[in-house]
N, C-alpha and C positions, 0 to 999 in steps of 0.2 A: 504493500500500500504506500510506501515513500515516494513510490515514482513519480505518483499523481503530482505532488507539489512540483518537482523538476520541470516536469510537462506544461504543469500550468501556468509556471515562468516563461517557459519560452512562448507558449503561446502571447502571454503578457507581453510579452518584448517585441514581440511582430507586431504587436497591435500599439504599441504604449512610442512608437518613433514616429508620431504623425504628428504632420500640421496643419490647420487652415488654411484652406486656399478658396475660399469664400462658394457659394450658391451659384450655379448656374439656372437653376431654376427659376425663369422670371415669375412663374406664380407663386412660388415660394411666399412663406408673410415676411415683413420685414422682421418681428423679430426672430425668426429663423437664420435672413441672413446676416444678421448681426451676430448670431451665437458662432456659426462657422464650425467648428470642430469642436466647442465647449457645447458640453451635458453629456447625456448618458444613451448609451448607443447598445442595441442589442448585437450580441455576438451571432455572429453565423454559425452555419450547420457544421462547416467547414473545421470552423476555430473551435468550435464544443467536443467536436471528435478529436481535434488534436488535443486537446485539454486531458481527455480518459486516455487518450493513448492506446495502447493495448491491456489494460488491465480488466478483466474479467471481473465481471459483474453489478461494476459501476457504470453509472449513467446519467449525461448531463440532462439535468431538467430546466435551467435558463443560466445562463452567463451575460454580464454588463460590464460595459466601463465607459466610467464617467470621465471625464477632460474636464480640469477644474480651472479657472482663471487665474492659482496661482503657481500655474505649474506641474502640481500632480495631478498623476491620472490614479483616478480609485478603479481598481477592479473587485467584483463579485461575483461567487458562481453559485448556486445549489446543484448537490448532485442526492443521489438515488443508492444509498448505500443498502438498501433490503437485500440483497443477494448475498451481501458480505458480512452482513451484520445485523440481530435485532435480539427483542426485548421480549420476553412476554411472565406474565407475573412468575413462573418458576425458575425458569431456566434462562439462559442466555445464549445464543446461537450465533456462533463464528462458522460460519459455512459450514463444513457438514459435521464440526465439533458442535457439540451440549457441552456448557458448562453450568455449573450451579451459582447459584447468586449467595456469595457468601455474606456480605454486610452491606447495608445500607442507611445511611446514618441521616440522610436529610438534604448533605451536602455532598455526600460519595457513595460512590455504588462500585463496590469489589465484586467482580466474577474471578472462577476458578474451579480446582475441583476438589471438592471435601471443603474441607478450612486453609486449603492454598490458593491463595489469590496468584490469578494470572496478568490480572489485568485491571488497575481501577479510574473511574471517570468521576472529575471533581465541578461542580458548579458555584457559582459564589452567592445564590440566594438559596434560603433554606425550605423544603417542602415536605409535605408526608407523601409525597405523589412521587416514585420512582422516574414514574417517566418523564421528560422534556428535554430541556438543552443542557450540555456539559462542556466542558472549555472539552478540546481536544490535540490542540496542538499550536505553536508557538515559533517566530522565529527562532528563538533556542533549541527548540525542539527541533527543526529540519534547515541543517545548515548550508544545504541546496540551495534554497530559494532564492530568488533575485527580488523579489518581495520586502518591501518596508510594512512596519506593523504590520503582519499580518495576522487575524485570528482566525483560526479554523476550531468551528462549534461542530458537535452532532446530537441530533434530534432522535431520543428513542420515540416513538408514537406508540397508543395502545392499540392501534390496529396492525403490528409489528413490521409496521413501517419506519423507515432508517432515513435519515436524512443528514449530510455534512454541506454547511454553510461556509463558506470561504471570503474574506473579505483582506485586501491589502492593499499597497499602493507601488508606485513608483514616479522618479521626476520624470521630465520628458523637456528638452531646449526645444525648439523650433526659428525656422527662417522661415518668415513669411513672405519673403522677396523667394525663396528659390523654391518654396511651399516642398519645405522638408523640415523632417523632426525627428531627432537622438536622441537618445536616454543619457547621456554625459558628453562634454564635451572634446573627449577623444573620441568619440563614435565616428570613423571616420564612412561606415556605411546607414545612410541615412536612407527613410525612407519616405515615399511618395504618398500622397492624397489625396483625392479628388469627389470632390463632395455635391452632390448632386441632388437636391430636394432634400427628402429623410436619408438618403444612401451616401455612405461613405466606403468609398474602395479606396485600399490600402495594397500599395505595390511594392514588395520590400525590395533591396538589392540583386535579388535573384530574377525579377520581372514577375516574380507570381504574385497574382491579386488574391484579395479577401474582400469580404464584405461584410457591413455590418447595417442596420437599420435604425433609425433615432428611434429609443423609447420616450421619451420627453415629449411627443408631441403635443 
């Protein structure tokens, strides 16, 4: 399961070197073409498959990244962790492992097997309810990412549905004379933008495009 973050970087990094290069859209509204590449953009089918990569039995359910006016771009994804992971009041299910639920205290919930904990998930508000959100991982935690702040939650549900939330950032420079934008400025391969109504296509160094769609409308 570590992969996922590596992957989800790179996809970040294809997507997070863009700049404005304004509307061609004359029915566009104006404030559209005033925003240009700032707000929040849905990811393609494209970018959400590179994001699971090849890891078996996750699944993107929406990814976004937002262009912020001071520079970073926020990205978010939910994925579909039910195949790999869930909850249900006895046991605890790691793909085709049962484990028992040894303790659960309000703020942690230990699984394992007997009174050996294999694995525990901590939250920071306190509940009688087992199931909801638990932190799950941290840039400490995965020294892969290319990701600033990022947190990575998961959602037990009592219909033993499994949900991981992902949220982080990164900067991003841009020219708006040569309508190109780097994540630092030794980035010596910049890439291209072209923004057209709600569409933004992204053409990295290699000439392959992506696309993404304004959710903000």
């Amino acid at each position: 399961m570590r992969k996922i973050i590596p992957t989800f970087a790179v996809c970040f990094a294809m997507a997070a070197s863009f700049v404005s290069c304004g509307s061609k859209d004359s029915s566009s509204s104006e404030s559209k073409k005033e925003k240009g590449l700032l707000g929040k953009w849905n990811m393609s089918d494209e970018m959400m498959t590179e994001f699971v990569g090849d890891t078996e039995g996750i699944k993107v359910i929406s990814g976004t990244m937002e262009f912020k006016d001071n520079n970073k771009a926020i990205i978010e994804a939910k994925l579909d962790y039910s195949d790999v992971m869930s909850l249900t009041d006895e046991k605890f299910l790691l793909q085709d492992y049962k484990l028992d639920i040894v303790e659960f205290t309000g703020t942690e919930l230990s699984v394992g097997i007997g009174s050996e904990v294999s694995m525990t998930f901590t939250r920071d508000e306190n509940s009688d309810d087992m199931y909801g959100t638990y932190n799950f991982m941290s840039n400490e935690d995965e020294e892969d990412t290319e990701l600033e702040d990022m947190k990575y939650t998961i959602t037990f549900e009592k219909d033993g549905k499994t949900y991981a939330n992902i949220v982080g950032s990164k900067p991003y420079i841009y020219d708006e004379e040569k309508h190109e934008i780097k994540t630092d400025e030794d980035d010596d391969t910049p890439a291209k933008i072209e923004i057209d109504g709600d569409k933004l296509t992204i053409t990295d160094s290699q000439g392959d495009p992506a696309t993404l769609t304004r959710a903000d409308q």
